[in-house]
C-alpha positions as CSV (number, residue, x, y, z in Angstrom):
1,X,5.1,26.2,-11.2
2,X,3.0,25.5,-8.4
3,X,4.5,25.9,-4.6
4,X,5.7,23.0,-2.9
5,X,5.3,22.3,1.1
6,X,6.0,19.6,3.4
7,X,4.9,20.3,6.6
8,X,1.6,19.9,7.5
9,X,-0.3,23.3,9.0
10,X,0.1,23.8,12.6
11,X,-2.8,25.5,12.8
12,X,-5.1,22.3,11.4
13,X,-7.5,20.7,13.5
14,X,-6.8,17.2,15.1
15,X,-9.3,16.0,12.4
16,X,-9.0,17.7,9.1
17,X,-12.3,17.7,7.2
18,X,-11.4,15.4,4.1
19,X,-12.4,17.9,1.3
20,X,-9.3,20.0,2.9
21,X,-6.8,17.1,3.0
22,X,-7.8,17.1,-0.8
23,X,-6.9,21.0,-1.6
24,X,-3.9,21.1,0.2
25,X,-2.0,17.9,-1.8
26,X,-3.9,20.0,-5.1
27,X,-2.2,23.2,-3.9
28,X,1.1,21.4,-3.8
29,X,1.3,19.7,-0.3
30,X,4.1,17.0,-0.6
31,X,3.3,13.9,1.1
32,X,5.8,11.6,-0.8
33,X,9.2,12.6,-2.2
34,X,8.9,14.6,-5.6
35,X,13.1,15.5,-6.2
36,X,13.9,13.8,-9.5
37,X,17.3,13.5,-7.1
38,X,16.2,12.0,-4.3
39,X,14.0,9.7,-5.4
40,X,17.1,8.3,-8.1
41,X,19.3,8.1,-4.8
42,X,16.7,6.2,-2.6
43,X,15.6,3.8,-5.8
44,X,19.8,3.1,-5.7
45,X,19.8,2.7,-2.3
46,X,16.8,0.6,-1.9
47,X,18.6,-1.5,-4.8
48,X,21.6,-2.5,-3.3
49,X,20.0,-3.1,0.2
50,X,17.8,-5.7,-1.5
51,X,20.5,-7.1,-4.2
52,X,22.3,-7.4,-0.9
53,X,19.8,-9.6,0.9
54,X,20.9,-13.1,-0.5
55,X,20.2,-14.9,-3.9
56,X,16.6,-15.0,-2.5
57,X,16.1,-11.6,-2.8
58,X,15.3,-9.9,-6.1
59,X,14.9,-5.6,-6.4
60,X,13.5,-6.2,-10.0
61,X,10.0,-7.5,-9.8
62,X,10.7,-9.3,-13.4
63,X,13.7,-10.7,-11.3
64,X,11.3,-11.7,-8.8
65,X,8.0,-12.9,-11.1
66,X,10.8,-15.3,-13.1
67,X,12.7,-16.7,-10.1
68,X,8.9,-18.0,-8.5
69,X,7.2,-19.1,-11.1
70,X,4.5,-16.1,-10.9
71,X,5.5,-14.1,-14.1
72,X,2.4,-14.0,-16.6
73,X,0.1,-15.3,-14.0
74,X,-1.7,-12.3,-14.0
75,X,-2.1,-12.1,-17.6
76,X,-5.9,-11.0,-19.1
77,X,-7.0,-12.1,-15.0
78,X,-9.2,-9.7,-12.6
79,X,-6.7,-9.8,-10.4
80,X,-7.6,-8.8,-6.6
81,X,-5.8,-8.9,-3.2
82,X,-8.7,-6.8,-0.5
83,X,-10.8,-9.7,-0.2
84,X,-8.7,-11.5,2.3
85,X,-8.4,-7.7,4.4
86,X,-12.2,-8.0,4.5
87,X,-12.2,-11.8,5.6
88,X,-9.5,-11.5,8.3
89,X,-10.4,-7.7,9.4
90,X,-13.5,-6.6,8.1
91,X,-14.1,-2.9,8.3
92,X,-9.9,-2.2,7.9
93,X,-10.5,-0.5,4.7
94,X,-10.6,2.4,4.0
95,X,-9.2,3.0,7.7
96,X,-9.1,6.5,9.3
97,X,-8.1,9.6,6.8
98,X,-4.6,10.6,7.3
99,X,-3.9,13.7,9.6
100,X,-0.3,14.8,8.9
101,X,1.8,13.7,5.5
102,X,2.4,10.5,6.4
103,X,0.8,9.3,3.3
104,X,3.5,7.1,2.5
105,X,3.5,5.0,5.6
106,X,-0.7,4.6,4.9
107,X,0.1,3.2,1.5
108,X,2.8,1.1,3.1
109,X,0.2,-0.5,6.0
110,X,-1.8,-1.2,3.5
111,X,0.1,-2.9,1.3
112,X,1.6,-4.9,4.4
113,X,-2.1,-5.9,5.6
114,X,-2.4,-7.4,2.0
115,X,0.1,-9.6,2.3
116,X,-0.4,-10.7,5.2
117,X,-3.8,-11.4,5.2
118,X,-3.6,-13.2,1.7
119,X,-0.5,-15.2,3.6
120,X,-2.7,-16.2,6.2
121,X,-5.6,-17.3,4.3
122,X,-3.7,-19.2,2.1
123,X,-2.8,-21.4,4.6
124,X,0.4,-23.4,3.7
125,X,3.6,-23.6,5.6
126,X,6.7,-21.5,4.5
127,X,8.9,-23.7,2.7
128,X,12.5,-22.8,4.6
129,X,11.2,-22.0,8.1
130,X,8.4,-24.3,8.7
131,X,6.8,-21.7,10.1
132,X,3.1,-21.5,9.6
133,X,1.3,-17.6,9.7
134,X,-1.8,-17.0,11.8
135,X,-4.4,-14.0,12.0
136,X,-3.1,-11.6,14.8
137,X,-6.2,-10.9,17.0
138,X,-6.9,-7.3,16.7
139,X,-9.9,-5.5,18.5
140,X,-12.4,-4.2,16.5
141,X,-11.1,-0.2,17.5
142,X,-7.8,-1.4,15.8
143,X,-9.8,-2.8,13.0
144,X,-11.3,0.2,12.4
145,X,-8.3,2.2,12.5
146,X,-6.4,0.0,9.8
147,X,-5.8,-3.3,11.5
148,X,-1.8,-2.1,11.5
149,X,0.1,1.0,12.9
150,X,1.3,3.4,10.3
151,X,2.8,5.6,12.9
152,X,5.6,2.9,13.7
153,X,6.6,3.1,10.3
154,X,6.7,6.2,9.7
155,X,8.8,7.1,13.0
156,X,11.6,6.1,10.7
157,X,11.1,8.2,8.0
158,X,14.3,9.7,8.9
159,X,13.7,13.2,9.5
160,X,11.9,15.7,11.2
161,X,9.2,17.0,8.6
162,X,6.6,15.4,6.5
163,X,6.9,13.4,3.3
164,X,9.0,10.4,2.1
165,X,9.3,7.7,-0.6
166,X,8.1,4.1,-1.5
167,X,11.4,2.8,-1.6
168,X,12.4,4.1,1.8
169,X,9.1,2.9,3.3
170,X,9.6,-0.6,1.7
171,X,13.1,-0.9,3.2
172,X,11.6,0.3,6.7
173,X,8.9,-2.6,6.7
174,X,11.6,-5.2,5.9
175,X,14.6,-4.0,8.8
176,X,12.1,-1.9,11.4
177,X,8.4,-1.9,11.2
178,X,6.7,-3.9,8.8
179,X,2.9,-5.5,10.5
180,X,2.6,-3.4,13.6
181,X,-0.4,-5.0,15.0
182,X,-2.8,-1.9,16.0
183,X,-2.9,-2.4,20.0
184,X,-1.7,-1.1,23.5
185,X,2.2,-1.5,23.8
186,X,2.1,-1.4,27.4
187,X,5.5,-2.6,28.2
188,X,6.6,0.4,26.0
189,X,4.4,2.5,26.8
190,X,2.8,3.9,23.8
191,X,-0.9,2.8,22.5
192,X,-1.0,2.0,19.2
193,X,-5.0,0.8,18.7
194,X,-6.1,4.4,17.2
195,X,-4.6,6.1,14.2
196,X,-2.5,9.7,15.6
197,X,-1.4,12.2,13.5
198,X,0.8,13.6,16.6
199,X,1.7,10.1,17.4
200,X,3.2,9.6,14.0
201,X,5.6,12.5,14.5
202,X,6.7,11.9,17.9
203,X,9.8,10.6,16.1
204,X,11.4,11.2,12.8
205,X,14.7,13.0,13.3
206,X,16.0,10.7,15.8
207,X,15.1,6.4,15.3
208,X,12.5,4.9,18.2
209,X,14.7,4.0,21.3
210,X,16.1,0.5,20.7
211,X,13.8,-1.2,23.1
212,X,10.8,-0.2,21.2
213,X,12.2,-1.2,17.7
214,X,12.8,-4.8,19.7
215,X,9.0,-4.8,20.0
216,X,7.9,-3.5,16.4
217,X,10.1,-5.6,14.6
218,X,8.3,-8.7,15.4
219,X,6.2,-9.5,12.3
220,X,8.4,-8.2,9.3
221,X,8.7,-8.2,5.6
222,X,10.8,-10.5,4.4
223,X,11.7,-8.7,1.0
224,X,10.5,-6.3,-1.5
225,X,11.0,-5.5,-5.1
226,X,10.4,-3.0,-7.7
227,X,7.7,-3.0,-10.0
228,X,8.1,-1.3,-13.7
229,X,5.3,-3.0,-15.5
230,X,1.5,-3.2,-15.4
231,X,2.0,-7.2,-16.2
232,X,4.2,-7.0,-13.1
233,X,1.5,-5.5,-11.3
234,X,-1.0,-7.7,-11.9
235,X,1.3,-10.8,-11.6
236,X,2.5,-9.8,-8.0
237,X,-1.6,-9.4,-7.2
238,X,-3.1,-12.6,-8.4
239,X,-0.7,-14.0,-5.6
240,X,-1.8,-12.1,-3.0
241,X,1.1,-9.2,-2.5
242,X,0.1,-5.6,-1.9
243,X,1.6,-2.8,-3.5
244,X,2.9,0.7,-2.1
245,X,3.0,3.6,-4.8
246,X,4.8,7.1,-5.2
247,X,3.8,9.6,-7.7
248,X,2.1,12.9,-9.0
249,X,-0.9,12.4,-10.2
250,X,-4.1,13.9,-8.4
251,X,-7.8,12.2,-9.3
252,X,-11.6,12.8,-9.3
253,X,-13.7,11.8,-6.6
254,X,-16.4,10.7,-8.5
255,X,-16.2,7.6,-10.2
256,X,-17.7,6.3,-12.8
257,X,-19.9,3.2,-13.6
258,X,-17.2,1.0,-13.5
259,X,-15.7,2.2,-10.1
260,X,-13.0,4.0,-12.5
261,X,-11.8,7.6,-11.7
262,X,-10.6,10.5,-14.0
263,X,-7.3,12.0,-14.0
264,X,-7.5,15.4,-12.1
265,X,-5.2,17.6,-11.1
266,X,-1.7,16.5,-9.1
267,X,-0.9,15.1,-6.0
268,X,2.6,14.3,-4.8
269,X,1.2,11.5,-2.9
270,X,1.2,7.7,-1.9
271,X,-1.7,5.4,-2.3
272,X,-1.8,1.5,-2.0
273,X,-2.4,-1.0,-4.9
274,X,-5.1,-3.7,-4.1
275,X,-5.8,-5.0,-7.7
276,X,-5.6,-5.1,-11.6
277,X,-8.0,-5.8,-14.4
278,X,-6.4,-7.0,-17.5
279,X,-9.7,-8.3,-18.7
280,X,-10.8,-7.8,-22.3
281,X,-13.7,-5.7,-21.6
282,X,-11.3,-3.0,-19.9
283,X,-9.1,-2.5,-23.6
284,X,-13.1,-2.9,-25.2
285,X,-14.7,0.2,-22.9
286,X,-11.6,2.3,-22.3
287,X,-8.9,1.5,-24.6
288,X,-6.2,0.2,-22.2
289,X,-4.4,-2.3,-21.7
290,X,-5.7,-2.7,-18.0
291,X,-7.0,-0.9,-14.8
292,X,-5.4,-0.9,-11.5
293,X,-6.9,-0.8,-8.1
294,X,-5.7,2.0,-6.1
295,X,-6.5,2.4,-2.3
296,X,-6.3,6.4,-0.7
297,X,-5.6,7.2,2.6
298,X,-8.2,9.9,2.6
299,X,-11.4,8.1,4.4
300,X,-14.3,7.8,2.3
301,X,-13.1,10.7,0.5
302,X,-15.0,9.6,-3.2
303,X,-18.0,9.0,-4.3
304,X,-19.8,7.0,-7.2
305,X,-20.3,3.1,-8.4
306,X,-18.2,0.6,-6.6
307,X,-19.4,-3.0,-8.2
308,X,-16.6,-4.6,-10.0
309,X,-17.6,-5.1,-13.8
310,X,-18.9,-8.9,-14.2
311,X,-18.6,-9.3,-10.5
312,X,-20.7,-9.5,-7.3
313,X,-17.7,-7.9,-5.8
314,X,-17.7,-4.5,-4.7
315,X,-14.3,-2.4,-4.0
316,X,-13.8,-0.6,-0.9
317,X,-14.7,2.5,0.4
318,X,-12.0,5.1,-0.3
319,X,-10.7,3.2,-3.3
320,X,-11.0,3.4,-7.3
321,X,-10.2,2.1,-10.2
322,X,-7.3,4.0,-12.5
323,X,-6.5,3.7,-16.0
324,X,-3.0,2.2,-16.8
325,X,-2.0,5.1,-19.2
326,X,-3.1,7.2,-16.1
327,X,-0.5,5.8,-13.7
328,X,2.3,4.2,-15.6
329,X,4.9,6.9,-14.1
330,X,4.5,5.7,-10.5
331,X,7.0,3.9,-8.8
332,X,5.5,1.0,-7.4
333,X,6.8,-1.5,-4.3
334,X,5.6,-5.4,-4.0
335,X,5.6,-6.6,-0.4
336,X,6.6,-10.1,0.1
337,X,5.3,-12.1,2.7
338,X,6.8,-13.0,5.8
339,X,8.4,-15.8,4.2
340,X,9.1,-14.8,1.3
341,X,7.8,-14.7,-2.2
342,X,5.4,-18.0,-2.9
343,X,3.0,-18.7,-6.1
344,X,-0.5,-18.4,-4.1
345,X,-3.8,-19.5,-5.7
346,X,-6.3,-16.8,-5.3
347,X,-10.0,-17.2,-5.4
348,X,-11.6,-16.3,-9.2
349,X,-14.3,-13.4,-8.6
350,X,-15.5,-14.3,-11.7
351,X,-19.1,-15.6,-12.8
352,X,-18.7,-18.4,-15.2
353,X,-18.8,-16.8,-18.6
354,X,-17.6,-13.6,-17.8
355,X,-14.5,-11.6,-19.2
């Protein structure tokens, strides 16, 4: 069995070269939690906090789906949640390559950008508050550094080393940190525009002093819930909420006509979910019940086709496409929006004629 290690090399450069990011997770780096244990004690947990939110609230995404009106929505649909990152913050994606193994709190930014972008372009007042969500300005170094802190996520991992958990990082962004505009905190000082793998571990073992958690806890999730299906999946995307996922699978670099990566190797690791294609021509070519969209936090670590099949639409930089039966053992997180969960009506990608 393969060493496990969660602590990033001391001896690393500020700026690991991508390829090595790669071969340590494939030499058994652990940037997300990988104890059968844990990760049953921190689903429980993450349970009853959300169970515990109010009748509104729903850890089951078939609770969720069913309760709004959004179950089956997704069904035999391209399904697609990064084109409203690239028309509020273009150039967000793939963001700057992670530098420590704070992979979870990448996958969890990204997820939270999703939303909220897709929140703000859809344009319709939430339903209890009134309240109506608008684009955060953000300057284009933020932009290019994710649009949204990880770090101030991540400070509450809850301990000192690297490597955490979905769940955990889902609870964070609905109680602590969940859109941490990318910017200059001066009246805290700490500068957030610019991704820092030192920055990210400045705290861990101890929580951010309280007056700092008064200033990241301005733009939170609402809610989240658990995701067991790939109809879940793609249900929770055709309305515009991103995904966080945990899990152990590793993948080429090359992909393949379709955008679509092989299964290579492991990685205990946490990448974002931006889309699913249930189309027919996905069980046609590969014999599956669907593709997902999966978003690394490695730069433009990959290579190969990104043009979406039937589509002028071309995935981003960083990304790929991943067979369900490749992926069905993640645990996967939906973000809400601000205001909750909300049937959206997304823009079809599709030519006319196309399936």
């Amino acid at each position: 069995m393969r060493p496990r290690f969660q602590y990033w090399p001391r001896s690393a450069p500020a700026r690991m070269p991508i390829t090595d990011i790669a071969k340590m997770y494939s030499a058994g780096f652990a940037g997300c939690e990988f104890s059968p244990n844990k990760i049953r004690a921190a689903a429980e947990k993450f349970t009853s906090y959300i169970d515990g939110q109010g009748r509104w609230a729903h850890a089951s995404g078939d609770g969720a789906a069913h309760a709004y009106a959004i179950a089956g929505t997704g069904a035999g649909k391209l399904s697609l949640t990064f084109p409203a990152i690239g028309d509020l913050y273009a150039g967000a994606l793939p963001g700057p390559a992670q530098q420590r193994g704070d992979c979870v709190s990448h996958g969890q930014k990204t997820a939270n950008l999703a939303t909220l972008c897709n929140e703000v372009l859809h344009g319709q007042p939430d339903e209890v508050s009134g309240t109506l969500e608008a684009a955060p300005k953000i300057t284009a170094a933020g932009i290019r550094n994710g649009a949204l802190s990880t770090e101030a996520i991540y400070w509450y991992r809850g301990h000192g080393g690297d490597g955490w958990h979905c769940s955990e990082s889902a609870t964070v962004s609905t109680t602590k940190a969940g859109c941490v505009v990318r910017r200059d905190f001066p009246e805290i000082g700490i500068d957030l525009t610019e991704y820092s793998g030192g920055l990210a571990g400045k705290y861990g073992r101890t929580e951010p002093p309280e007056v700092l958690g008064e200033v990241l806890n301005d733009h939170l999730i609402r809610t989240a819930t658990r995701l067991d299906s790939l109809e879940q999946i793609a249900d929770f995307c055709q309305n515009g909420y991103g995904i966080n996922s945990c899990g152990g699978e590793g993948f080429s670099r090359t992909r393949d006509a379709n955008g679509v990566a092989r299964r290579s190797g492991s990685w205990a690791h946490s990448m974002a979910y931006l889309g699913a294609d249930l189309r027919p021509w996905v069980h046609e070519e590969y014999g599956v019940p669907g593709l997902v969209l999966v978003q690394n936090s490695w730069g433009k670590f990959n290579g190969g086709p990104r043009r979406i099949h039937g589509t002028g639409v071309d995935i981003p930089d960083g990304s790929f496409w991943a067979k369900w039966t490749d992926i069905s053992r993640r645990s996967s997180f939906a973000m809400s929006s601000v205001h909750g969960w909300k049937a959206k009506k997304l823009p079809n990608f599709i030519p006319k004629g196309i399936v």
